[in-house]
Chimera marker file (.cmm) of the C-alpha trace (Angstrom):
<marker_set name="trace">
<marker id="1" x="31.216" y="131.843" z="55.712" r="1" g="1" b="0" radius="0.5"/>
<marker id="2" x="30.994" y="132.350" z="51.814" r="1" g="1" b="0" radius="0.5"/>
<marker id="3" x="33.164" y="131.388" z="48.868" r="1" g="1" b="0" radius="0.5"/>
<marker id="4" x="34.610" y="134.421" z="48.833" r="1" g="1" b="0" radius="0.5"/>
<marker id="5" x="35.323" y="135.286" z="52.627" r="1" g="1" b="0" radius="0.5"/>
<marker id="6" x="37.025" y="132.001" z="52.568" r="1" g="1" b="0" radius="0.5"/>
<marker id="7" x="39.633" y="132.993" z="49.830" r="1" g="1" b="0" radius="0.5"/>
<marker id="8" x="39.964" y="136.285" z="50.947" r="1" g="1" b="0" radius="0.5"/>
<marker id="9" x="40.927" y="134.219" z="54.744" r="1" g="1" b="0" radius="0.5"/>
<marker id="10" x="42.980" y="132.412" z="52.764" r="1" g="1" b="0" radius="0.5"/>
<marker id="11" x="44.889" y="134.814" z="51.098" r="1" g="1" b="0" radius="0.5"/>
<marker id="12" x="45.510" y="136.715" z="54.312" r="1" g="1" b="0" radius="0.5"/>
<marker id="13" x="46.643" y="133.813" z="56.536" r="1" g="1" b="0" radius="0.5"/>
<marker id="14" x="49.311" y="132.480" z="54.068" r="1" g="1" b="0" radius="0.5"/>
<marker id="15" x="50.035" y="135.950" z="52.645" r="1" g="1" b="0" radius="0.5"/>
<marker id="16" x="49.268" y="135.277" z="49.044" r="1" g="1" b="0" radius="0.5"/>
<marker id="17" x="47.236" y="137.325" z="46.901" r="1" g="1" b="0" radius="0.5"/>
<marker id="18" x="43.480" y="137.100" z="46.530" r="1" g="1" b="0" radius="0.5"/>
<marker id="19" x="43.768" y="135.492" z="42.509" r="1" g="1" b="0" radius="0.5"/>
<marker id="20" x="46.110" y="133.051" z="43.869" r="1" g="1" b="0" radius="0.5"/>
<marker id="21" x="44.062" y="132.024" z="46.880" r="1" g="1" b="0" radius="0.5"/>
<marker id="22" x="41.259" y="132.065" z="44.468" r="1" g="1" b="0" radius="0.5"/>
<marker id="23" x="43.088" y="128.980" z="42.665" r="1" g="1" b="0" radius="0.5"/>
<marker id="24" x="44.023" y="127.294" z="45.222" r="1" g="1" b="0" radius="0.5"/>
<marker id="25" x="41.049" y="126.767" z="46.934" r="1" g="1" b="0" radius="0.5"/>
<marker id="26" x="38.908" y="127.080" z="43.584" r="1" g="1" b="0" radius="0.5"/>
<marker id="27" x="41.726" y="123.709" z="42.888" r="1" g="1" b="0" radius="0.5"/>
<marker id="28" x="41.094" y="122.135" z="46.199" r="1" g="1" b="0" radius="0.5"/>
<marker id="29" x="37.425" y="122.343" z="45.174" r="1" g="1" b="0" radius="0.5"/>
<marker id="30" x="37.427" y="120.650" z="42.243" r="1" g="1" b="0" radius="0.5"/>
<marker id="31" x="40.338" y="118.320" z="42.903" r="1" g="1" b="0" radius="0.5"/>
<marker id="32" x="37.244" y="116.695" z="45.724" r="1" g="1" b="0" radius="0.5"/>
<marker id="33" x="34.602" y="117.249" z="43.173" r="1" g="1" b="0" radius="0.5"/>
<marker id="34" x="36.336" y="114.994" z="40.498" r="1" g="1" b="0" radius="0.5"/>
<marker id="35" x="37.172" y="112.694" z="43.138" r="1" g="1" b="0" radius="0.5"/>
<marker id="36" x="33.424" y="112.142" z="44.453" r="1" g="1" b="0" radius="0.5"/>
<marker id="37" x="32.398" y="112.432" z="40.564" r="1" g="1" b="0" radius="0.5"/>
<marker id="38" x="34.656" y="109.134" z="39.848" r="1" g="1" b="0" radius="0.5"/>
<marker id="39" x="33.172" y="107.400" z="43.812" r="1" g="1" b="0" radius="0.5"/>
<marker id="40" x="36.253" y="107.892" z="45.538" r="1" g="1" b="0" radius="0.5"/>
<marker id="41" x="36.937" y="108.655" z="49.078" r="1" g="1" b="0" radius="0.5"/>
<marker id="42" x="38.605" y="111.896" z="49.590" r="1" g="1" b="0" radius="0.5"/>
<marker id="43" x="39.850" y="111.870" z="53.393" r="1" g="1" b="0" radius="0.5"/>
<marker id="44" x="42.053" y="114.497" z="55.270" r="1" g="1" b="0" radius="0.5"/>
<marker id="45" x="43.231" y="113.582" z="58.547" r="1" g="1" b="0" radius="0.5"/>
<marker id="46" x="41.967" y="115.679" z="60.969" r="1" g="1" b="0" radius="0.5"/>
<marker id="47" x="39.375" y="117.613" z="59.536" r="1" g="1" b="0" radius="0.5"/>
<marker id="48" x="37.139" y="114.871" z="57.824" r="1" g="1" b="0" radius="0.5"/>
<marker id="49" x="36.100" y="112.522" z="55.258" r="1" g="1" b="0" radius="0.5"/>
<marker id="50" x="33.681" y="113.339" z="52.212" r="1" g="1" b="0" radius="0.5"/>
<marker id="51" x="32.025" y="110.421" z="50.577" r="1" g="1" b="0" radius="0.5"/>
<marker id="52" x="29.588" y="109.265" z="48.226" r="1" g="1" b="0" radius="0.5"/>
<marker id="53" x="26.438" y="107.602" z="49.649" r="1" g="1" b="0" radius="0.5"/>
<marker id="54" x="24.100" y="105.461" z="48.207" r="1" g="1" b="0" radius="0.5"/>
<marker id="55" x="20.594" y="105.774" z="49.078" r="1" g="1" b="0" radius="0.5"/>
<marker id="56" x="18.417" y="102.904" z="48.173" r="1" g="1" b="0" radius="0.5"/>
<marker id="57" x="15.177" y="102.959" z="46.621" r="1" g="1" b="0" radius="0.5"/>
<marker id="58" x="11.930" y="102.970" z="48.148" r="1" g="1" b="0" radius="0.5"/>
<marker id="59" x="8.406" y="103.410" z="48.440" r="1" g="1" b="0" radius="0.5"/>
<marker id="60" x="7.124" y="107.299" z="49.057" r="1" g="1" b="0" radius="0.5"/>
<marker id="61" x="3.899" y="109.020" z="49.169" r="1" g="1" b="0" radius="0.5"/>
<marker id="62" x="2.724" y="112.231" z="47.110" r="1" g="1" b="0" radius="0.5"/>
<marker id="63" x="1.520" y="114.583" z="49.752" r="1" g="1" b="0" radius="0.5"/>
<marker id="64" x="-0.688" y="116.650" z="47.879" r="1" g="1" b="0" radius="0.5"/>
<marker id="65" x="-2.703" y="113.144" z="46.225" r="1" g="1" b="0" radius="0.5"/>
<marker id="66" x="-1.692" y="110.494" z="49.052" r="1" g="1" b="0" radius="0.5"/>
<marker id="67" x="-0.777" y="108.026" z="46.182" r="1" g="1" b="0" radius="0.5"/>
<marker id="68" x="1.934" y="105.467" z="46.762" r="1" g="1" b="0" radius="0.5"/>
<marker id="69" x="5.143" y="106.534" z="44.279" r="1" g="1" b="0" radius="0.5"/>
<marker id="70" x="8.235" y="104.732" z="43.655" r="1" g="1" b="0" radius="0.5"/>
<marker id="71" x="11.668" y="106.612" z="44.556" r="1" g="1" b="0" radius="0.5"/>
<marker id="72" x="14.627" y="105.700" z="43.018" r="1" g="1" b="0" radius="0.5"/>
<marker id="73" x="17.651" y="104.824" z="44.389" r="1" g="1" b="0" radius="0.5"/>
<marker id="74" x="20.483" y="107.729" z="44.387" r="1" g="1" b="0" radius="0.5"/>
<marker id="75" x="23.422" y="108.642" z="44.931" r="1" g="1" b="0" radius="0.5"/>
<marker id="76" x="24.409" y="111.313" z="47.110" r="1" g="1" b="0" radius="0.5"/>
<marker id="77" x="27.270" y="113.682" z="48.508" r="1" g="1" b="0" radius="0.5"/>
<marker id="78" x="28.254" y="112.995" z="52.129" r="1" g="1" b="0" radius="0.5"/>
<marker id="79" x="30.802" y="114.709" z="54.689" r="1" g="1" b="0" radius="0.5"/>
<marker id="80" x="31.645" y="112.958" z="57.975" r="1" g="1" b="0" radius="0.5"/>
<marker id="81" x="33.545" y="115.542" z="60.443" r="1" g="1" b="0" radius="0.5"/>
<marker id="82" x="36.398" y="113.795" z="61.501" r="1" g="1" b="0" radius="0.5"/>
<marker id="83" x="37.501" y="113.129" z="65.625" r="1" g="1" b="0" radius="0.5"/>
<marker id="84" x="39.613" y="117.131" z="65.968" r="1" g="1" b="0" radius="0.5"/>
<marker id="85" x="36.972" y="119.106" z="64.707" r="1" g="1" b="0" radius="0.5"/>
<marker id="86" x="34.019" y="116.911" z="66.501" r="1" g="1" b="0" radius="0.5"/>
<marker id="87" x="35.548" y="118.211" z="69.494" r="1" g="1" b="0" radius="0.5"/>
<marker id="88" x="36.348" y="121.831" z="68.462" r="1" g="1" b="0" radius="0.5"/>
<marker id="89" x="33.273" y="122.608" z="67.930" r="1" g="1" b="0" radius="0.5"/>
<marker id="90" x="31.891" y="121.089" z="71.436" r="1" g="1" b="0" radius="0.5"/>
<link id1="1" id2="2" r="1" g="1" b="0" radius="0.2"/>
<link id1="2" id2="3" r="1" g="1" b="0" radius="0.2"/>
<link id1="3" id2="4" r="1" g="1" b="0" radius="0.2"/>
<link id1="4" id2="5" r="1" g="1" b="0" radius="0.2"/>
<link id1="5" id2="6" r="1" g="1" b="0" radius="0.2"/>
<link id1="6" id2="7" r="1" g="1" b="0" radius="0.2"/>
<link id1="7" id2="8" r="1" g="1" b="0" radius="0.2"/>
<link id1="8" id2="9" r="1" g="1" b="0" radius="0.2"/>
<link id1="9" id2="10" r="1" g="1" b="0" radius="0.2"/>
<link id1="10" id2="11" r="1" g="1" b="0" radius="0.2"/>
<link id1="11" id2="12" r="1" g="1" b="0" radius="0.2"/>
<link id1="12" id2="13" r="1" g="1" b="0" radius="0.2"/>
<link id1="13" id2="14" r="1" g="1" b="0" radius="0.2"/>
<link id1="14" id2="15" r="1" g="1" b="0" radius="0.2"/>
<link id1="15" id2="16" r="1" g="1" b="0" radius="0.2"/>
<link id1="16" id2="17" r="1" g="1" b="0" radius="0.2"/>
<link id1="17" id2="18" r="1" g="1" b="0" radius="0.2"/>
<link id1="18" id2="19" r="1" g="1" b="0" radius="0.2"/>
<link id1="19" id2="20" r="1" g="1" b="0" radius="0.2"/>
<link id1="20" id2="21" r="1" g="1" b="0" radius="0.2"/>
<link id1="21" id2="22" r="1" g="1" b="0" radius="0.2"/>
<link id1="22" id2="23" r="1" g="1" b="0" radius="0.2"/>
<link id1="23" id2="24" r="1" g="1" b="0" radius="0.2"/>
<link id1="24" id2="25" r="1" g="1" b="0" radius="0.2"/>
<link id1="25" id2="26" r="1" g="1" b="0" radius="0.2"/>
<link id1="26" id2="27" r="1" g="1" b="0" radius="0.2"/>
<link id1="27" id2="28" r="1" g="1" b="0" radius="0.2"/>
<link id1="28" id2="29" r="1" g="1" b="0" radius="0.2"/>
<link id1="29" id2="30" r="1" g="1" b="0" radius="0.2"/>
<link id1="30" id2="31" r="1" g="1" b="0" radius="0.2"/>
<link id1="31" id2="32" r="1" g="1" b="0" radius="0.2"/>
<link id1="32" id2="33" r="1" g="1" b="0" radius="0.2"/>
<link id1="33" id2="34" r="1" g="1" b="0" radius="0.2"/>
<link id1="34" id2="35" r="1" g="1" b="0" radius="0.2"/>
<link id1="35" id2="36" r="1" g="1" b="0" radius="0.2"/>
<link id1="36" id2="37" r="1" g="1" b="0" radius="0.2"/>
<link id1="37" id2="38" r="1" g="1" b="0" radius="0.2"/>
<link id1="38" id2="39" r="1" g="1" b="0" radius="0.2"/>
<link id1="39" id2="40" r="1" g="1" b="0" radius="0.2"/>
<link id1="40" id2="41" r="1" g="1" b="0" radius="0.2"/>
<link id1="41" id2="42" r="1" g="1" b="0" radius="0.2"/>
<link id1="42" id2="43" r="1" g="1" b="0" radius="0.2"/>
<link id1="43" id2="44" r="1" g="1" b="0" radius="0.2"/>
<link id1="44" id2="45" r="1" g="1" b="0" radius="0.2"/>
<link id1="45" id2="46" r="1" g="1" b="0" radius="0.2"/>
<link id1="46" id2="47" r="1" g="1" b="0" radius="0.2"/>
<link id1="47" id2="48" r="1" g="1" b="0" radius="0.2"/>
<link id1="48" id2="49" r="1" g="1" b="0" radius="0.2"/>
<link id1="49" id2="50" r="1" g="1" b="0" radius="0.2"/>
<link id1="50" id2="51" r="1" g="1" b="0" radius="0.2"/>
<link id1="51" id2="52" r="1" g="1" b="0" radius="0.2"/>
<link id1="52" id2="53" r="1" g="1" b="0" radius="0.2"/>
<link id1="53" id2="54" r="1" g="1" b="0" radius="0.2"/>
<link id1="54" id2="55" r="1" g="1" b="0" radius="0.2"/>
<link id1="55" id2="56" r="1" g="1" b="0" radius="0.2"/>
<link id1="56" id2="57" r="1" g="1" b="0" radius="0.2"/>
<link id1="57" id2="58" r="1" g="1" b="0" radius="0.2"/>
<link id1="58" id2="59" r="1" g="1" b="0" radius="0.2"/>
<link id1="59" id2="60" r="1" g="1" b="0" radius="0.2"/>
<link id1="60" id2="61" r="1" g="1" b="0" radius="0.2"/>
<link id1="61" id2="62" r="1" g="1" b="0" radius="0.2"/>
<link id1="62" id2="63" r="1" g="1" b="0" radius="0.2"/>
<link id1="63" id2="64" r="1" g="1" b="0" radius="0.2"/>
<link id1="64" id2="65" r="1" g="1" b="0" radius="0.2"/>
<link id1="65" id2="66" r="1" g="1" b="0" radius="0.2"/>
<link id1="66" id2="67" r="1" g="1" b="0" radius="0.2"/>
<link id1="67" id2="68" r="1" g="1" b="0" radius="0.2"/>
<link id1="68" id2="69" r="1" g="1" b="0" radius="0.2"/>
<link id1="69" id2="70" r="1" g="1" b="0" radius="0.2"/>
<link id1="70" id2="71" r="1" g="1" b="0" radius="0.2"/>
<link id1="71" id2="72" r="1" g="1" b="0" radius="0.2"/>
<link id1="72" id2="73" r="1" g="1" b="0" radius="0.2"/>
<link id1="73" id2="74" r="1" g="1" b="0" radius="0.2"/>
<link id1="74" id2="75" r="1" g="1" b="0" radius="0.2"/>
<link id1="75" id2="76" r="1" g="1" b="0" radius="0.2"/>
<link id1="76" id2="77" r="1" g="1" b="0" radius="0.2"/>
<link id1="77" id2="78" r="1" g="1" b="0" radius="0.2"/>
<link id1="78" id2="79" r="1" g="1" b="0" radius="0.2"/>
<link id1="79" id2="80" r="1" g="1" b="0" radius="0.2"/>
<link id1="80" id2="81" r="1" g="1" b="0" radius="0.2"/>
<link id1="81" id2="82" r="1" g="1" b="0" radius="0.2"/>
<link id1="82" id2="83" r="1" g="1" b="0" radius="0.2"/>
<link id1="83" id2="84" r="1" g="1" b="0" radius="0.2"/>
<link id1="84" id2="85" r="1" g="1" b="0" radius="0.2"/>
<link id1="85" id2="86" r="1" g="1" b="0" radius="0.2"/>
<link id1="86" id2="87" r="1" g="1" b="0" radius="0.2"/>
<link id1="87" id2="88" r="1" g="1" b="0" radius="0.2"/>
<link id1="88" id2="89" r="1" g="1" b="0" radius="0.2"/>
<link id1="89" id2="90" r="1" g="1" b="0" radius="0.2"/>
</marker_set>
């Protein structure tokens, strides 16, 4: 499912025009975004939990010369289904 077939779900299900679903789930969007941006949690019971994970640096290899590089640690976006959709989608 896109952007776009989302909003226009949206819009349909709760009987609100297409701009206005547009903003409100443009709004729920960014409302996680800026969470995540500032390392908070953003959880919603019964759906799931997105994060912010830390991955820690390490040792790699560059395939194409086999010499040893260093990768830095990062941070990264993370989602974690939560129990009611895990088993939904069984």
């Amino acid at each position: 499912m896109t952007k776009n077939e989302l909003i226009e779900k949206v819009a349909k299900k709760s009987s609100l025009t297409k701009r206005a679903a547009a903003d409100s789930v443009n709004a729920t969007f960014n409302i996680i975004r800026d969470a995540l941006v500032r390392g908070e949690k953003v959880v919603i019971t019964g759906f799931g939990t997105f994060l912010v994970r830390s991955r820690a640096a390490r040792r790699g290899r560059n395939p194409q010369t086999g010499q040893t590089i260093q990768i830095p640690q990062k941070k990264t976006p993370g989602f974690t289904a939560g129990k009611t959709i895990k088993r939904m989608v069984k």
